[in-house]
N, CA, C and O atoms as CSV, one atom per row, in Angstrom:
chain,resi,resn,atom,element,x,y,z
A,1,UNK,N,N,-133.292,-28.047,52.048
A,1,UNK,CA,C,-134.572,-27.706,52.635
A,1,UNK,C,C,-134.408,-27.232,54.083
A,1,UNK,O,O,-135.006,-26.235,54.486
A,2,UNK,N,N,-133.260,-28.250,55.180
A,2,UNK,CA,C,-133.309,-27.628,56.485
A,2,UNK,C,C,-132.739,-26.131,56.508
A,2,UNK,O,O,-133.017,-25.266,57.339
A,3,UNK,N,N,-131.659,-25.989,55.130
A,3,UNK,CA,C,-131.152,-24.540,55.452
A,3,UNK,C,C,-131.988,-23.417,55.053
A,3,UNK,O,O,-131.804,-22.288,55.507
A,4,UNK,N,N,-133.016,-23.734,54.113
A,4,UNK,CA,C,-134.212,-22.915,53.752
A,4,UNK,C,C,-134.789,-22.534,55.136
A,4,UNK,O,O,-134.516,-21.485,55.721
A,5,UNK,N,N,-135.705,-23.603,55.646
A,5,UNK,CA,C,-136.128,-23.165,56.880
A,5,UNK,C,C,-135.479,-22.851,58.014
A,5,UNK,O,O,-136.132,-22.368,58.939
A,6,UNK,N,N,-133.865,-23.099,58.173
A,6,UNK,CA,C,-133.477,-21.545,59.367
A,6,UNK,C,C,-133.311,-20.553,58.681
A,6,UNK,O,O,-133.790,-19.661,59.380
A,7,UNK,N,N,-132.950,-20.103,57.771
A,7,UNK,CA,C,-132.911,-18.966,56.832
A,7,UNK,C,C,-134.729,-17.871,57.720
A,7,UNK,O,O,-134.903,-16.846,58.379
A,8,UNK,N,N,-135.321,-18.626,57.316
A,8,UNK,CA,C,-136.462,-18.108,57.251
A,8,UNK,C,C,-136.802,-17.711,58.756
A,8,UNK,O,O,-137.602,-16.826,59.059
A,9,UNK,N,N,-136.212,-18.350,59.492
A,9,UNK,CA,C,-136.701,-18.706,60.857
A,9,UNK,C,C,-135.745,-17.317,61.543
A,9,UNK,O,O,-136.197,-16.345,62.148
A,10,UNK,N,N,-134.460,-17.591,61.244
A,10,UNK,CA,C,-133.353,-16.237,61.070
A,10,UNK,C,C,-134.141,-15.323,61.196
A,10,UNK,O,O,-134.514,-14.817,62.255
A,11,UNK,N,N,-134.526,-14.979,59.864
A,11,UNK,CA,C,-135.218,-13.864,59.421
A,11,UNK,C,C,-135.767,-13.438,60.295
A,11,UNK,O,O,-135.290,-12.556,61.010
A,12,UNK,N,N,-137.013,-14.005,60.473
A,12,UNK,CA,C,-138.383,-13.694,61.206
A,12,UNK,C,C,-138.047,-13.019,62.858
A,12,UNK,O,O,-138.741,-12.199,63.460
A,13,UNK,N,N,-136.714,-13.694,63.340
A,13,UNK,CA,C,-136.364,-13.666,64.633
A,13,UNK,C,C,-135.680,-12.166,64.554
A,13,UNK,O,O,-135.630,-11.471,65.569
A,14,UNK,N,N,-135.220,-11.762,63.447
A,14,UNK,CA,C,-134.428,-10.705,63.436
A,14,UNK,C,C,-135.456,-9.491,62.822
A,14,UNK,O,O,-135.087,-8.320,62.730
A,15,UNK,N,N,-136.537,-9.875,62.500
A,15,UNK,CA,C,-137.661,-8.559,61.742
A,15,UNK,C,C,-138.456,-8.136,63.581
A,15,UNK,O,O,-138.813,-7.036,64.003
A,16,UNK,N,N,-138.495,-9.560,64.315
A,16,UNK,CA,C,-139.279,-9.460,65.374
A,16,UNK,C,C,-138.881,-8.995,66.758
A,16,UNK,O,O,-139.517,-8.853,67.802
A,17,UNK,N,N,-136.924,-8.699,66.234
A,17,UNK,CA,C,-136.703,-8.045,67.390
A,17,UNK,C,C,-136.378,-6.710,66.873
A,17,UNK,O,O,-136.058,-5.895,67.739
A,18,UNK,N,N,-136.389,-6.246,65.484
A,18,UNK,CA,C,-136.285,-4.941,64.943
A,18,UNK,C,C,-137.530,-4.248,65.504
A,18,UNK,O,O,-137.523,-3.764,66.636
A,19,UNK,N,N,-138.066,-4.228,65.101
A,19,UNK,CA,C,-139.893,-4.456,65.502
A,19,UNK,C,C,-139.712,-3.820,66.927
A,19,UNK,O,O,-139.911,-2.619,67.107
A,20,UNK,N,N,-139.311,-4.703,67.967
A,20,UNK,CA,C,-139.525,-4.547,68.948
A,20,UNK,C,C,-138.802,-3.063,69.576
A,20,UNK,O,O,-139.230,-2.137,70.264
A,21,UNK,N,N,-137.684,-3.340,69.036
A,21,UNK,CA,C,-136.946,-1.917,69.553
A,21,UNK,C,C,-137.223,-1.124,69.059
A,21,UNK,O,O,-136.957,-0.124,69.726
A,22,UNK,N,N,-137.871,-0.789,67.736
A,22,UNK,CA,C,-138.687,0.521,67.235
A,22,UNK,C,C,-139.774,0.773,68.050
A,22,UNK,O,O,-140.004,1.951,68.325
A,23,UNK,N,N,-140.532,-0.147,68.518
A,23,UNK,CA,C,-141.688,0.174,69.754
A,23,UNK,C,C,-140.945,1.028,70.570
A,23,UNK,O,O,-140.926,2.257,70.498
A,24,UNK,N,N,-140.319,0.296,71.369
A,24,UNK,CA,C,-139.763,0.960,72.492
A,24,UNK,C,C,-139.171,1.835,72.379
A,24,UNK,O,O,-139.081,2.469,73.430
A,25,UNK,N,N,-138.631,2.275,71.511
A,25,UNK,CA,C,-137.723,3.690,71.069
A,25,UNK,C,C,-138.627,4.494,70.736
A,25,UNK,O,O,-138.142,5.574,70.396
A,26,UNK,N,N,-140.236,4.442,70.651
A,26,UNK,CA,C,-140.619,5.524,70.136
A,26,UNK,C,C,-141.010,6.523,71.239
A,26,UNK,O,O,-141.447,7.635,70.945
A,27,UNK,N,N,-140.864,6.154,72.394
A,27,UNK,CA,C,-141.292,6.717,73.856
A,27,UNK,C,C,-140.355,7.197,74.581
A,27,UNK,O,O,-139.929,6.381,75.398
A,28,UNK,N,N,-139.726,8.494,74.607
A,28,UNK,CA,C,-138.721,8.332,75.091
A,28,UNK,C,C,-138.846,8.794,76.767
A,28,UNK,O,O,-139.607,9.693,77.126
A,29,UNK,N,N,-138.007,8.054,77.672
A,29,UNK,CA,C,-138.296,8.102,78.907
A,29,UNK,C,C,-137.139,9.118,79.710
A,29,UNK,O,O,-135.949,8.810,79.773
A,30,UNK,N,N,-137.813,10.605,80.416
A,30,UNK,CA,C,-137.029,11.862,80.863
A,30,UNK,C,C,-137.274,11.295,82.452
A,30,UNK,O,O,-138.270,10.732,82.906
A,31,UNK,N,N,-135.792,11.710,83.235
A,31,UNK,CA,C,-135.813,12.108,84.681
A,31,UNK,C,C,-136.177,13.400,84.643
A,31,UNK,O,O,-136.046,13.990,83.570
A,32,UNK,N,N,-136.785,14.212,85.971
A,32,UNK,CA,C,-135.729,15.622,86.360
A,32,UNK,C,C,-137.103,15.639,87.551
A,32,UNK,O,O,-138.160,15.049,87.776
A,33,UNK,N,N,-136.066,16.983,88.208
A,33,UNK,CA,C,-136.453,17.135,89.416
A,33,UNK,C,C,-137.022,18.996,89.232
A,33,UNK,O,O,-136.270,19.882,88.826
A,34,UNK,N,N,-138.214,19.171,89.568
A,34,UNK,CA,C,-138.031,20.956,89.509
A,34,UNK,C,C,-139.639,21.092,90.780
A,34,UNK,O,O,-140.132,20.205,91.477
A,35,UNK,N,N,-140.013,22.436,90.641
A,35,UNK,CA,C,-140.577,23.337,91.032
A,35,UNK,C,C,-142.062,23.483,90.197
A,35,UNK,O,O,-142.191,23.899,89.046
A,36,UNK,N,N,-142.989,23.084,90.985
A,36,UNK,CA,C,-144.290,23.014,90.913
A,36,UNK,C,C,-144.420,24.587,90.412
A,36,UNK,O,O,-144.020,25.358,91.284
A,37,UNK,N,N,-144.973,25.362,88.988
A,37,UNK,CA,C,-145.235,26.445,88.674
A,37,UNK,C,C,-146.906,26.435,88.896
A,37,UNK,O,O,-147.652,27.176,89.536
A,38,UNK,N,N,-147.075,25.571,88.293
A,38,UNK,CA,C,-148.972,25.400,87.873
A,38,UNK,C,C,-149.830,24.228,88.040
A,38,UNK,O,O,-149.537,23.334,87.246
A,39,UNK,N,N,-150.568,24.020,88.640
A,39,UNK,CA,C,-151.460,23.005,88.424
A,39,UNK,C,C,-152.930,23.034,88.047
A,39,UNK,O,O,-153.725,23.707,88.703
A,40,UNK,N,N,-153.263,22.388,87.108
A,40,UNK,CA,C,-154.736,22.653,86.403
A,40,UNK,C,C,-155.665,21.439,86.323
A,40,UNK,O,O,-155.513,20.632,85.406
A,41,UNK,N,N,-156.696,21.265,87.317
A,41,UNK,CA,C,-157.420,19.811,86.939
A,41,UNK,C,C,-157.911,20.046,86.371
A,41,UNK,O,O,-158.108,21.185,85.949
A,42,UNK,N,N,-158.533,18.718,85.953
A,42,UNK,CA,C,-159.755,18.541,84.689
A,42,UNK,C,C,-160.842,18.560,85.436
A,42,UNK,O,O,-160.939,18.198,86.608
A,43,UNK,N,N,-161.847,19.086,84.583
A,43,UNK,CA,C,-163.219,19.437,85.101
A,43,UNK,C,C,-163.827,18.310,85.742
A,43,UNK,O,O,-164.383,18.415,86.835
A,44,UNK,N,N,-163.704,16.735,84.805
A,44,UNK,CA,C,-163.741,15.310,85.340
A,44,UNK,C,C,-162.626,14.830,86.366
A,44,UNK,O,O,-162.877,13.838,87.049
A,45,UNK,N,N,-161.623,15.366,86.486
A,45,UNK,CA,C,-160.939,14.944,88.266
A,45,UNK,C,C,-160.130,14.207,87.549
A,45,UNK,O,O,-159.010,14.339,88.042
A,46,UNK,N,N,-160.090,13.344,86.448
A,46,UNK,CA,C,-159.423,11.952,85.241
A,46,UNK,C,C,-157.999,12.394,85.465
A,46,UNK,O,O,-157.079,11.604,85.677
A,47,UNK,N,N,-157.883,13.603,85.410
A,47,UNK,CA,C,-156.623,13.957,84.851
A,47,UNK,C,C,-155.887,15.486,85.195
A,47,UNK,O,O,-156.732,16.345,85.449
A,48,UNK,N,N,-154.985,15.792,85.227
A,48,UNK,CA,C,-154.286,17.253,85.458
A,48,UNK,C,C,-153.164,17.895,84.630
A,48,UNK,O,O,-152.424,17.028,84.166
A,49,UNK,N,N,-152.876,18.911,84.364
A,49,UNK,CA,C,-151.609,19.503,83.869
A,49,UNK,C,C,-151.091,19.505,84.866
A,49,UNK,O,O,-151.814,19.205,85.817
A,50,UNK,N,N,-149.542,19.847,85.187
A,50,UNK,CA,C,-148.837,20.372,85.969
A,50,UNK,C,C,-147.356,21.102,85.006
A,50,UNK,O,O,-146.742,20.511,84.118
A,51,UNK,N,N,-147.053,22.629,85.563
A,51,UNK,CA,C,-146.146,22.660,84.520
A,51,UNK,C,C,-144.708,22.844,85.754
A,51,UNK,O,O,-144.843,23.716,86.613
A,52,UNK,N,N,-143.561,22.093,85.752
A,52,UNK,CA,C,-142.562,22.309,86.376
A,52,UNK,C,C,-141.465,23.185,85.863
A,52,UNK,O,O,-141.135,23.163,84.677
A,53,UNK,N,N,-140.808,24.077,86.894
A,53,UNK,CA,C,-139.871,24.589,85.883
A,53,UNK,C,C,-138.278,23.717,86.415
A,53,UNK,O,O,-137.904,23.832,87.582
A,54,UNK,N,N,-137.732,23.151,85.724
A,54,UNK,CA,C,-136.562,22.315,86.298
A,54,UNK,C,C,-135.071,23.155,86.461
A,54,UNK,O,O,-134.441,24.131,86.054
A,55,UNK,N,N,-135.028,22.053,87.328
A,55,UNK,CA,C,-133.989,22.963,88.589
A,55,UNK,C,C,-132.644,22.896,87.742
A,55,UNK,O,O,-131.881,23.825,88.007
A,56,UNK,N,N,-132.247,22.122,86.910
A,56,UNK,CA,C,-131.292,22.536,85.635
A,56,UNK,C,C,-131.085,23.172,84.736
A,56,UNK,O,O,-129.971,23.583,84.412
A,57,UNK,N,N,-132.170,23.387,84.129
A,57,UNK,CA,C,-132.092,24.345,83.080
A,57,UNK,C,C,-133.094,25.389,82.791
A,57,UNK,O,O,-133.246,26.002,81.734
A,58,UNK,N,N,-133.991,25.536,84.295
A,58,UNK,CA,C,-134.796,26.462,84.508
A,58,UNK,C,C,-135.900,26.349,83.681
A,58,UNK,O,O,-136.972,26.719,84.161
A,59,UNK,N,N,-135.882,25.776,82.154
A,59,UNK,CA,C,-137.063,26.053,81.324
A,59,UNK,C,C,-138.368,25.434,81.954
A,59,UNK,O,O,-138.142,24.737,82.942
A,60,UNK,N,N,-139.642,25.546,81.592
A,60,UNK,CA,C,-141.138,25.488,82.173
A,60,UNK,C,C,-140.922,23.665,81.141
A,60,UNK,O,O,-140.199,23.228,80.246
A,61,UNK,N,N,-141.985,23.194,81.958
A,61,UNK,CA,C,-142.216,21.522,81.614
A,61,UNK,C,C,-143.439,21.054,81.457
A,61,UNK,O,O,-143.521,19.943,81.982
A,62,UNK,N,N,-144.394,21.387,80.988
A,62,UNK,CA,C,-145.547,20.738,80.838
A,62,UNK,C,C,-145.799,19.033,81.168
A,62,UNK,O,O,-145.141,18.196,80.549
A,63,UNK,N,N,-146.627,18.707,82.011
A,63,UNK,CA,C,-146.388,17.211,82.330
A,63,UNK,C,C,-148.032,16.868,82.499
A,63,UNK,O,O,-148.576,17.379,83.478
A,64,UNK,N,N,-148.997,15.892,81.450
A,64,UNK,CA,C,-149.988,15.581,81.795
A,64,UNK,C,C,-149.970,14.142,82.803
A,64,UNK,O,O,-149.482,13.115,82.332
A,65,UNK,N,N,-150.469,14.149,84.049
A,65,UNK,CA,C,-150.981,13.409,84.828
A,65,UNK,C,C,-152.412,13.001,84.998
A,65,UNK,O,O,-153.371,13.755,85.164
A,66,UNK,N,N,-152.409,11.595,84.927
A,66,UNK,CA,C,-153.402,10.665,84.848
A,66,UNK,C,C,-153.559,9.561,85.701
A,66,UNK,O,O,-154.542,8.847,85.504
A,67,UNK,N,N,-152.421,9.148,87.036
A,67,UNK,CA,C,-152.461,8.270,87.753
A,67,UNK,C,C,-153.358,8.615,88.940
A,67,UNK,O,O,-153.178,9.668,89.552
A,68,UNK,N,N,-154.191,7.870,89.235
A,68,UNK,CA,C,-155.347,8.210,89.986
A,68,UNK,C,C,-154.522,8.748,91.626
A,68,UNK,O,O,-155.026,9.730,92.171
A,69,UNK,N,N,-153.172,7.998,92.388
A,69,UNK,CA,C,-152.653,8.577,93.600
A,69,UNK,C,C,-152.130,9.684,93.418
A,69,UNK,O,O,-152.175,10.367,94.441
A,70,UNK,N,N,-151.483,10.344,92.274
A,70,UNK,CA,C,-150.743,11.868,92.119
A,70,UNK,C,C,-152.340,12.737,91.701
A,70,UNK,O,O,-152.144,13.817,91.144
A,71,UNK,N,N,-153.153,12.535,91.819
A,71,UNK,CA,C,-154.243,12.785,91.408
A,71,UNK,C,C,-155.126,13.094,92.710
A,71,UNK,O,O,-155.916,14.038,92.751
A,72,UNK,N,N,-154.945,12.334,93.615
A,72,UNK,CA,C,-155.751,12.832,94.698
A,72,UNK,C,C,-154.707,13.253,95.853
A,72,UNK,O,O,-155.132,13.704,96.917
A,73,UNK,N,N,-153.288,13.087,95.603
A,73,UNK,CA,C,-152.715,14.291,96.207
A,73,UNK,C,C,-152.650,15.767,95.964
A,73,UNK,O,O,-152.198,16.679,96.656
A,74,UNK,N,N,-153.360,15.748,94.517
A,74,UNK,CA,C,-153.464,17.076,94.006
A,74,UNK,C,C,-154.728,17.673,95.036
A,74,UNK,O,O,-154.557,18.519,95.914
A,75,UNK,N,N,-155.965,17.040,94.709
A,75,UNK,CA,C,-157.330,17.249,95.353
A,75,UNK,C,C,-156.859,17.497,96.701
A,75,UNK,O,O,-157.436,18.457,97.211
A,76,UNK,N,N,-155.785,16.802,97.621
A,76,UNK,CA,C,-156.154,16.829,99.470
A,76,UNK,C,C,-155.041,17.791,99.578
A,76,UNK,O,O,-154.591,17.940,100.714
A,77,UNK,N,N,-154.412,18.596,98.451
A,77,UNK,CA,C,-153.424,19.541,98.730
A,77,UNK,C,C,-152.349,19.155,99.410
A,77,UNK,O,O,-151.624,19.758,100.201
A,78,UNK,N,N,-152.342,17.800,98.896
A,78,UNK,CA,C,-150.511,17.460,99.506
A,78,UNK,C,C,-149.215,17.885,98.807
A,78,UNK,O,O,-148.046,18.187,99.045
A,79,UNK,N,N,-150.115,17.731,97.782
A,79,UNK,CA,C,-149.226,18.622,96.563
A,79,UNK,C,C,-149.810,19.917,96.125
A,79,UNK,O,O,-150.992,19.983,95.788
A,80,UNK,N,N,-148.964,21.021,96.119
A,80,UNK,CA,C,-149.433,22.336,95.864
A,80,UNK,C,C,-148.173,23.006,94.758
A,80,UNK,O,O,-147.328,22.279,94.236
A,81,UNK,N,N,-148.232,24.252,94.571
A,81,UNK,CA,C,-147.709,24.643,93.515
A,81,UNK,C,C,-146.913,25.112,94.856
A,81,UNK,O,O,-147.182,25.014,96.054
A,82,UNK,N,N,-145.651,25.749,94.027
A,82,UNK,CA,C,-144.164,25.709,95.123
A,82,UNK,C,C,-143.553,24.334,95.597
A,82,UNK,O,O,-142.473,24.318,96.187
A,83,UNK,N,N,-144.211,23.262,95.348
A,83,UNK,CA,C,-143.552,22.144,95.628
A,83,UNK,C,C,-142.589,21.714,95.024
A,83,UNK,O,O,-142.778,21.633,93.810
A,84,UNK,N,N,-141.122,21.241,95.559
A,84,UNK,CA,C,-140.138,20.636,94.362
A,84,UNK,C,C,-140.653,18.962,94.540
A,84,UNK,O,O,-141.073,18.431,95.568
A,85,UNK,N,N,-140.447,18.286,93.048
A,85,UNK,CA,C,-141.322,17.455,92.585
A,85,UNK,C,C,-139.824,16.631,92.060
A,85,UNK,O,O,-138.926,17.302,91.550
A,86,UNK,N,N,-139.716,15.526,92.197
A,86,UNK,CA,C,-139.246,14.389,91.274
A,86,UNK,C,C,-139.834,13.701,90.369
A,86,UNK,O,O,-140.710,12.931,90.765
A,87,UNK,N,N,-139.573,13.757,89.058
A,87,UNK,CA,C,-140.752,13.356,87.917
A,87,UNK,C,C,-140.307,12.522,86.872
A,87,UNK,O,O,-139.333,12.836,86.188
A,88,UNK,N,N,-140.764,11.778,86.746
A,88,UNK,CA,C,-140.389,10.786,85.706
A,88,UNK,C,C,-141.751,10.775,84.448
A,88,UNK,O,O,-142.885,10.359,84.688
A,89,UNK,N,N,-141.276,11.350,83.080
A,89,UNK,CA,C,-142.501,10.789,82.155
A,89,UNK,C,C,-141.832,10.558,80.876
A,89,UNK,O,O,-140.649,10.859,80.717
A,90,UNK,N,N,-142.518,10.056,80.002
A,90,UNK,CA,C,-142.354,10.026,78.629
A,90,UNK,C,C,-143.116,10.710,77.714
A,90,UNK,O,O,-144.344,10.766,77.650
A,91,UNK,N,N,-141.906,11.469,76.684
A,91,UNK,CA,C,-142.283,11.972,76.043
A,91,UNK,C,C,-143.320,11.292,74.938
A,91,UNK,O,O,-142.760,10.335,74.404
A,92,UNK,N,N,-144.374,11.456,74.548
A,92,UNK,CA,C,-145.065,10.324,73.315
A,92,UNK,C,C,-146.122,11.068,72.616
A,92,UNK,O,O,-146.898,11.572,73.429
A,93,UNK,N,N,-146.332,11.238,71.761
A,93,UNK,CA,C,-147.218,12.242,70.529
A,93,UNK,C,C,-147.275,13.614,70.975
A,93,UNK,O,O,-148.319,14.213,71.237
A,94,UNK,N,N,-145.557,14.306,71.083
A,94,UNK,CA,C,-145.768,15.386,71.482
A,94,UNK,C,C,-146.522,15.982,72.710
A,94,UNK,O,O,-146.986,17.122,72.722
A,95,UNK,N,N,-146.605,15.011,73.839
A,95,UNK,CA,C,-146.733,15.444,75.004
A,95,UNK,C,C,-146.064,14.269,76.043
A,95,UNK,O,O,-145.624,13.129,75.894
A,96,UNK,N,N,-146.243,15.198,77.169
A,96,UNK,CA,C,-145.160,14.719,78.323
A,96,UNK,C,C,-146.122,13.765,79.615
A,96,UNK,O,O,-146.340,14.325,80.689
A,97,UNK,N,N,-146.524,12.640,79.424
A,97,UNK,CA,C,-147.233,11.699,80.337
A,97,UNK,C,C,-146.083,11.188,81.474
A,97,UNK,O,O,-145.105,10.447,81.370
A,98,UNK,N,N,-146.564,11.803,82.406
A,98,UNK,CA,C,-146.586,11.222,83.300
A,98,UNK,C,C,-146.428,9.815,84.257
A,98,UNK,O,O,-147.389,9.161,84.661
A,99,UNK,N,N,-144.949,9.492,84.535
A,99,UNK,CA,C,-144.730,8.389,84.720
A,99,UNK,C,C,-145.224,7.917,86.615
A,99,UNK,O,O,-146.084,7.237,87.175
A,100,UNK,N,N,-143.972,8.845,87.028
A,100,UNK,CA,C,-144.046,8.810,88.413
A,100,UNK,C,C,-143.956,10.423,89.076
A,100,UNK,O,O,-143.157,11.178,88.522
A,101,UNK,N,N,-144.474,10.771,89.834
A,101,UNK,CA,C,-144.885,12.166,90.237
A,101,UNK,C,C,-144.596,12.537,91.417
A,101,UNK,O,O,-145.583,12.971,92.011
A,102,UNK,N,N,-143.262,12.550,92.246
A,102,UNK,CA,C,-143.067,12.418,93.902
A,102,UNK,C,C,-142.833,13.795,94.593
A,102,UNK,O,O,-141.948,14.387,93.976
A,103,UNK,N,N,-143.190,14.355,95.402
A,103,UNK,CA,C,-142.561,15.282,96.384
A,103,UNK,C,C,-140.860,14.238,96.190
A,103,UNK,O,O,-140.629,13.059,95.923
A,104,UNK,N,N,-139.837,15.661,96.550
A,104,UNK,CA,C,-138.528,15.206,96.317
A,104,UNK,C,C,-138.288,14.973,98.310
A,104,UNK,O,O,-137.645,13.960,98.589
A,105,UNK,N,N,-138.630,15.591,99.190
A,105,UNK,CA,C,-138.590,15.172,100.449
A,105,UNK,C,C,-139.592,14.384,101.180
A,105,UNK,O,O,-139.745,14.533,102.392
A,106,UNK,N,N,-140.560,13.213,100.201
A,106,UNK,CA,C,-141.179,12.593,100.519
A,106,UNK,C,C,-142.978,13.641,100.884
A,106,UNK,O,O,-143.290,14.804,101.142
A,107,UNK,N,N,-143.566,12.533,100.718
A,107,UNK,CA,C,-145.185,13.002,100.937
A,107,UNK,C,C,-145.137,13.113,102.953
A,107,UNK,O,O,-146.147,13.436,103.578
């Protein structure tokens, strides 16, 4: 009977950390650093596109931003297009959210 119930207990511990790392793997988390091409707010202020083109491999980056401080650096024009940007987001249902959003020589 006690080896029944670690058996089970086993189990459960090993479905619940499978589990867990499929969560977390489903988000996958990008560095890179590039060049402010575009910026587009939302009509509600909530939110913005920005598309970067990165300084590695040149291609364009679509990045939706939603954090309310990269958000009103957009509005007071601290951030403008031509800016090089340090960016951190995750990729997740086919779009690119927005982790962290920095001027690369500081605000």
């Amino acid at each position: 009977m006690k080896k029944l119930i670690s058996v089970v207990i086993l189990l459960a511990v090993v479905i619940v950390s499978t589990l867990g790392l499929v969560a977390s793997a489903s988000a996958e988390e990008v560095k890179m650093v590039g060049e402010i091409s575009n910026i587009k707010l939302a009509g509600d202020g909530k939110s913005a596109t920005a598309i970067l083109k990165d300084t590695k491999s040149g291609e364009s980056v679509t990045i939706e931003v939603t954090d309310d401080l990269t958000l009103d650096k957009f509005k007071d024009k601290r951030i403008v297009e031509g800016d090089e940007i340090r960016c951190r987001f995750e990729k997740e249902d086919g779009k690119n959210k927005s982790k962290i959003f920095k001027k690369t020589a500081g605000c």
